[in-house]
N, C-alpha and C positions, 0 to 999 in steps of 0.2 A: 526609908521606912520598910522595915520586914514587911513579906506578904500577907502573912497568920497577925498581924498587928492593925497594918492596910483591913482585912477582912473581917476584922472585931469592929473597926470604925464605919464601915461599911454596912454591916449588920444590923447598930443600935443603928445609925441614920434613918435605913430605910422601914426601920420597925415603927419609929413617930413619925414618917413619911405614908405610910400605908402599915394600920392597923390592922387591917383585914387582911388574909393574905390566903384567900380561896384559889380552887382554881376555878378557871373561867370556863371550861367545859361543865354546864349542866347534868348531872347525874344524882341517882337514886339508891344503886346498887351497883355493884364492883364490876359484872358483865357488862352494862351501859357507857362503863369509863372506859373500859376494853374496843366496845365498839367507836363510840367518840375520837379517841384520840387516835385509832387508825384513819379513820374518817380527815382529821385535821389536819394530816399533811398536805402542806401547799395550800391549806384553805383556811378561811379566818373560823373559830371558837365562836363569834356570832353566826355564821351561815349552817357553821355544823350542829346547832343548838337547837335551830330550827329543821333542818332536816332529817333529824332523830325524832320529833317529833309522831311523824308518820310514820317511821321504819319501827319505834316501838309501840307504835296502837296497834300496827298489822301483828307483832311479832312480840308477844311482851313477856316474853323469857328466851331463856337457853334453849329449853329443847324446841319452841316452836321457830327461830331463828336458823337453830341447828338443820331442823326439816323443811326449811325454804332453800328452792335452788340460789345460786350468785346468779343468776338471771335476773330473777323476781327481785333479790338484794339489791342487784344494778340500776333494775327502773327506780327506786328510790330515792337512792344514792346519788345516782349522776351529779346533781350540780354541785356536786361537794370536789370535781371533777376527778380524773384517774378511776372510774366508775366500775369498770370492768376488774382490774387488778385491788381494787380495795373491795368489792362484793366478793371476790374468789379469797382474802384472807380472812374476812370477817365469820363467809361458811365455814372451811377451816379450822378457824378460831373456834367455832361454837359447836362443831361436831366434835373435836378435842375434848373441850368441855365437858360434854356428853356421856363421850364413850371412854375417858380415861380418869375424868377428875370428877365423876357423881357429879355434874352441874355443877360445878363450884370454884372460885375461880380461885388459884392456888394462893398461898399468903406466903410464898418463899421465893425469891428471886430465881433459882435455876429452873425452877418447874416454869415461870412467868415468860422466860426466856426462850420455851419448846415450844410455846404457841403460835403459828402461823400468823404474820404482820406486824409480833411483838419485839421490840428492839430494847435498847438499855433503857432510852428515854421513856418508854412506855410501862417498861418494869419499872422503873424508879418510881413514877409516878403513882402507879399502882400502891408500893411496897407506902410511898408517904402518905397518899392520900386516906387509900380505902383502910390500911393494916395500921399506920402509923407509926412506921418503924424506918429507920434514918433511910435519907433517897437524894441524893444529887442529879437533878433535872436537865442537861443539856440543850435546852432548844436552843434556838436562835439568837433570844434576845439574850440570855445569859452565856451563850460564848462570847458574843459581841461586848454587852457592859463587863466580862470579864478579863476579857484581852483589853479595850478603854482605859477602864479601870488602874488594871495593872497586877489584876490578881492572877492573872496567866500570862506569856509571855510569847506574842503572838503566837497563839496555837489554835487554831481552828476546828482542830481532829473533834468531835466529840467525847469520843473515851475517853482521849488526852487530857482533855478541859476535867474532865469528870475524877480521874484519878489524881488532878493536880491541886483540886477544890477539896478533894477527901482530905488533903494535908494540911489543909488552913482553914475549913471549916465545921466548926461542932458536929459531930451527926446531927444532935437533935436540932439544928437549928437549919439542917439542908434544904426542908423542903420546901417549909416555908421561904427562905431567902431565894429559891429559884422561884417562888410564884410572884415574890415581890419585885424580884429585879425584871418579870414579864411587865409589871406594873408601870414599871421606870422605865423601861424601855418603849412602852405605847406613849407614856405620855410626856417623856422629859430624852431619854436617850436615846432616838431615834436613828433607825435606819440612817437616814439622811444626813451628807458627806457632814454641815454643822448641826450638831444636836443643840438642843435648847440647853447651852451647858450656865446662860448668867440667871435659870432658877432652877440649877438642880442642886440640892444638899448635899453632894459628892464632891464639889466642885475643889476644891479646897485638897484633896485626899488621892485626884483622880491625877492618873499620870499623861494620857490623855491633853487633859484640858489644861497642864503643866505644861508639857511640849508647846501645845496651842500659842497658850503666852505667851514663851520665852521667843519662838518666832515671831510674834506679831510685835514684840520689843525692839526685833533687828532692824 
């Protein structure tokens, strides 16, 4: 089975798998998704949802966030951990904001990319969630089910994943399908050396759980 063929089938599955297909960071406005998802590295989307809570009553835009030190940022922050270097990009982040972009958080990917603690992952996200305009998401869970899978070919790199997924799947369909394969991944393709593969809707498509069998046949 082609990849681009694999990843059509992949696509309808997990769309009647999970209709919803948000992302799990809590947010309001495009700034807040900015700070959120620096925040989330190494830390789970429930911890960080709650610890925004505080940082934005104290701070509840760009420029008052912009005019708190990473200090003040840090007491916060902390349990989201990495405290110190995630309050020093978020200041950064929001003095940019400020003094280059009129408070406003760019809607183009290369400008998304000069921001202090923003990577590809975070631009895409940005460009899919808040602008709506095609964004392939590389975290964790969508390298993993897409190496699994077989719609990459053990490639770990993120960019790699990311420009290999450009070639097989829709734009308009990228960003949803990276929030849904997060979906599939908490709750059926798990980390864990066996994932729950005798109820996940892939199973069948998955090259993965192909290999699986044909070993467990010898």
């Amino acid at each position: 089975m082609r990849k681009k063929e694999r990843a059509s089938i992949v696509i309808e599955r997990l769309k009647k798998e999970y209709p919803g297909a948000d992302c799990t960071l809590d947010y309001n406005e495009a700034w807040k998704l900015l700070v959120s998802v620096r925040l989330a590295a190494q830390c789970t989307d429930e911890r960080v949802n709650i610890i925004v809570k505080d940082l934005f009553a104290k701070y509840p835009g760009i420029n008052e966030l912009a005019q708190a030190e990473p200090e003040e940022i840090e007491e916060i922050v902390r349990p989201c951990g990495l405290g110190k270097s995630k309050a020093r990009d978020i200041s950064k982040c929001m003095r940019m904001l400020r003094d280059e972009f009129d408070s406003k958080v760019p809607d183009n990917f290369d400008d998304l990319m000069k921001l202090p603690g923003v990577g590809r992952k975070s631009a895409n996200l940005i460009m899919g969630d808040v602008f709506g305009k095609p964004a392939i998401v590389t975290d964790t869970h969508c390298i993993r089910l897409c190496n699994r899978i077989g719609l990459v070919d053990n490639e770990k790199n993120p960019k790699k994943v990311e420009m290999a997924l450009w070639k097989i799947i829709p734009p308009e369909e990228g960003s949803d399908f990276c929030h849904r394969l997060v979906y599939h991944g908490r709750e059926v393709c798990t980390a864990r050396t066996t994932p729950y593969c005798e109820k996940c809707c892939l199973a069948d498509v998955c090259k993965s759980y192909a290999s699986y069998m044909k070993e467990k046949k010898q």
